[in-house]
C-alpha positions in Angstrom: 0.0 4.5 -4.6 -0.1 6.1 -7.9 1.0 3.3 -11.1 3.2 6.4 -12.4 5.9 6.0 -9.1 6.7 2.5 -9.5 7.2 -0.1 -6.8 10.4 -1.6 -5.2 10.7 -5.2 -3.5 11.5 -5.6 0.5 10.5 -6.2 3.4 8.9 -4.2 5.9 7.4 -5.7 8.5 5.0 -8.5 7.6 4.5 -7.0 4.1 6.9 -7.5 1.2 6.3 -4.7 -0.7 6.1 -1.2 -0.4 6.4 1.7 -2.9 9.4 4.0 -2.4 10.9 6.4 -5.3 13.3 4.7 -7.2 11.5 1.4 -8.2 12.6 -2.2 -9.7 9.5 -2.3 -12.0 7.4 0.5 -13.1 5.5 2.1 -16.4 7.6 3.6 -19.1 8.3 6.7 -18.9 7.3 7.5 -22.2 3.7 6.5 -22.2 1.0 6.8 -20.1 -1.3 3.9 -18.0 -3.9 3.5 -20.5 -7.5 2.5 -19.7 -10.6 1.3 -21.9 -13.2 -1.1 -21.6 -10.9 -4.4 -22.2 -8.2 -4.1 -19.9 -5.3 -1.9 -18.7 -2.1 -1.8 -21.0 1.3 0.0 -20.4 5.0 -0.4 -21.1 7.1 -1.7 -18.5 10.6 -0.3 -17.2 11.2 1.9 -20.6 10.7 -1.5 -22.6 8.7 -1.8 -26.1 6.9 -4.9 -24.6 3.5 -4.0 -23.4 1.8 -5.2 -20.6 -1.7 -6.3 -21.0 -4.2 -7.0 -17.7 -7.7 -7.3 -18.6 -9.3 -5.8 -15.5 -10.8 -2.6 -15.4 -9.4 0.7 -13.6 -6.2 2.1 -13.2 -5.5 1.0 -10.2 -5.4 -3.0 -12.0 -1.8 -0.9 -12.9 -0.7 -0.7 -9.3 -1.5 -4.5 -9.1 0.0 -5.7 -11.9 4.0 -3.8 -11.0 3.2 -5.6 -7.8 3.0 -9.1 -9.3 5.8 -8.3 -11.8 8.0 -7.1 -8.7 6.6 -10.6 -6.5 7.3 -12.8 -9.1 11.3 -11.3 -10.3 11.4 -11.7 -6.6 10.4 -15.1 -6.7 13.1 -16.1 -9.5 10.1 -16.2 -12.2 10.6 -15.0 -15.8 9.6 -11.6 -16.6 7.7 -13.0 -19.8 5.8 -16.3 -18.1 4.6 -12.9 -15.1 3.7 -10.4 -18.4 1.9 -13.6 -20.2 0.2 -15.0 -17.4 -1.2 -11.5 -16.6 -2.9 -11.0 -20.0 -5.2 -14.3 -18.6 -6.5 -13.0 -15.0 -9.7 -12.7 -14.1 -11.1 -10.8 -11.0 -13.7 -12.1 -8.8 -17.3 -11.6 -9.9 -19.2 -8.6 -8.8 -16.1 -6.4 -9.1 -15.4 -4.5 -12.2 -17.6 -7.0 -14.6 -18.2 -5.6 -17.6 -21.4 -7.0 -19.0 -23.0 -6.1 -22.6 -26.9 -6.0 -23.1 -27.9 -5.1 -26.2 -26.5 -1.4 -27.0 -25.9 -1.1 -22.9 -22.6 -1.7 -21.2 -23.0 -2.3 -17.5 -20.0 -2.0 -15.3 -21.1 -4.2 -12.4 -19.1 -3.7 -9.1 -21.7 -4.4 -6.3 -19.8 -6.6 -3.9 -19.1 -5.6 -0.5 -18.1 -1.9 -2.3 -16.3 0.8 -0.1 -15.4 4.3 -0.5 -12.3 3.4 -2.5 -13.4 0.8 -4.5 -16.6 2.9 -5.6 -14.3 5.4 -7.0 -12.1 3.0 -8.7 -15.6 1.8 -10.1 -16.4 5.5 -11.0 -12.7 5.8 -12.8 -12.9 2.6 -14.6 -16.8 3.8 -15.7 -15.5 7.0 -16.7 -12.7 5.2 -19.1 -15.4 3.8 -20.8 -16.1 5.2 -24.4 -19.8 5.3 -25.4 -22.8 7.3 -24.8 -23.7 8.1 -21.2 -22.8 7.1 -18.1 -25.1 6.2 -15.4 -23.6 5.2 -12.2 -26.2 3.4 -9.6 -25.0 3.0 -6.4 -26.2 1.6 -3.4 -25.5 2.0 0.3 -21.9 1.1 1.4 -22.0 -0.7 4.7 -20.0 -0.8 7.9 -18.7 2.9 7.3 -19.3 3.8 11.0 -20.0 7.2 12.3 -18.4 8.8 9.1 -21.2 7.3 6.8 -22.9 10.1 5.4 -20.0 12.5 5.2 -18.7 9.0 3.1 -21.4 8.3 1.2 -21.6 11.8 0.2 -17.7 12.7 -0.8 -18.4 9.5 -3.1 -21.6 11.0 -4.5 -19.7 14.4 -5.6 -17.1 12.3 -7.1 -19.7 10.2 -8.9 -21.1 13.4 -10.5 -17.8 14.0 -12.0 -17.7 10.5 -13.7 -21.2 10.1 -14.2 -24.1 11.8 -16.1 -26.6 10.7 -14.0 -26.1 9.3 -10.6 -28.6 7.1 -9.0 -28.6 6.6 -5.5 -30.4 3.3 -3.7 -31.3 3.1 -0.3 -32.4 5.2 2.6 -28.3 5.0 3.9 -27.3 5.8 0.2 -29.1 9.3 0.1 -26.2 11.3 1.1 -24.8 10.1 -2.7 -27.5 12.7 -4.0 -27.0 15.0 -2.1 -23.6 15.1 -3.1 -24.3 14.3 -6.7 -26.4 17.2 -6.6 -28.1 17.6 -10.0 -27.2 14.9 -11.4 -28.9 12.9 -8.9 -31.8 10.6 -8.9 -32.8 9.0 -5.3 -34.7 5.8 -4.9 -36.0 4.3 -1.5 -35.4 0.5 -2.6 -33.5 -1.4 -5.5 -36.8 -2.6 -6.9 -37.2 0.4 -9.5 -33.6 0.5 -10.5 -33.8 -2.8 -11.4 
């Protein structure tokens, strides 16, 4: 679901949340999700107080109101949820941002998917700097729907990227979609 529609808390079925239109916690009104390289940060239900996550991509957003609306639920206080927020960490090989010399590398290479490539994409295109070079390698246990998959994700990386580098012999339907801005390679050895 999109950060801007909010969240309410309740059961259906098994899960305890779902999104519906008129939410218990979602971003002000008045300002947008913002992105960068250090985090996600927007205003909660029309309050001055920011909230502060520092994980990468917008969808970090979606998972923060879903904490926020968890924990209410929960009988926590609003503040302890916003504060302890500002602290997480995500597990490694997902949106790590690592900085090598005058390069910024956006590492998400575990177990990546259709979804969580674009998020990657998103969260690379948020980046400020100088240009943006998106490898990506083949995405595994996509089925019969692999190329058409692996190329709707290499169209979408051209549209983040400057230069997308695709790795793999499964991964070469992400140049073909990236088109020109594509750069194929058989193996990971010369991309490394």
């Amino acid at each position: 679901f999109e950060p801007n529609r909010g969240i309410r808390v309740g059961v259906l079925s098994r899960l305890p949340v779902r999104e519906v239109a008129q939410a218990d916690v979602f971003p002000n009104q008045l300002g947008p999700v913002r992105c960068d390289d250090t985090g996600v940060r927007f205003n909660l239900n029309n309050s001055r107080r920011e909230v502060f996550v520092p994980l990468l991509g917008r969808h970090t957003a979606c998972n923060a109101l879903a904490a926020i609306a968890m924990g209410r639920k929960m009988g926590l206080r609003e503040n302890d949820i916003i504060d302890n927020l500002s602290h997480a960490h995500g597990p490694e090989m997902r949106l790590q941002l690592h900085r090598v010399n005058n390069l910024s590398v956006l590492n998400d290479a575990y177990n990546a998917n259709p979804d969580s490539t674009r998020a990657a994409l998103d969260a690379l295109a948020a980046i400020e700097g100088g240009r943006r070079i998106a490898v990506l390698g083949e995405m595994l246990e996509l089925g019969e729907n692999s190329a058409a998959e692996h190329h709707a994700v290499g169209t979408y990386a051209a549209s983040r990227a400057d230069i997308v580098v695709a790795v793999g012999k499964a991964a070469l339907p992400i140049a073909y979609g990236a088109g020109r801005h594509a750069v194929a390679l058989a193996d990971r050895g010369p991309a490394i």
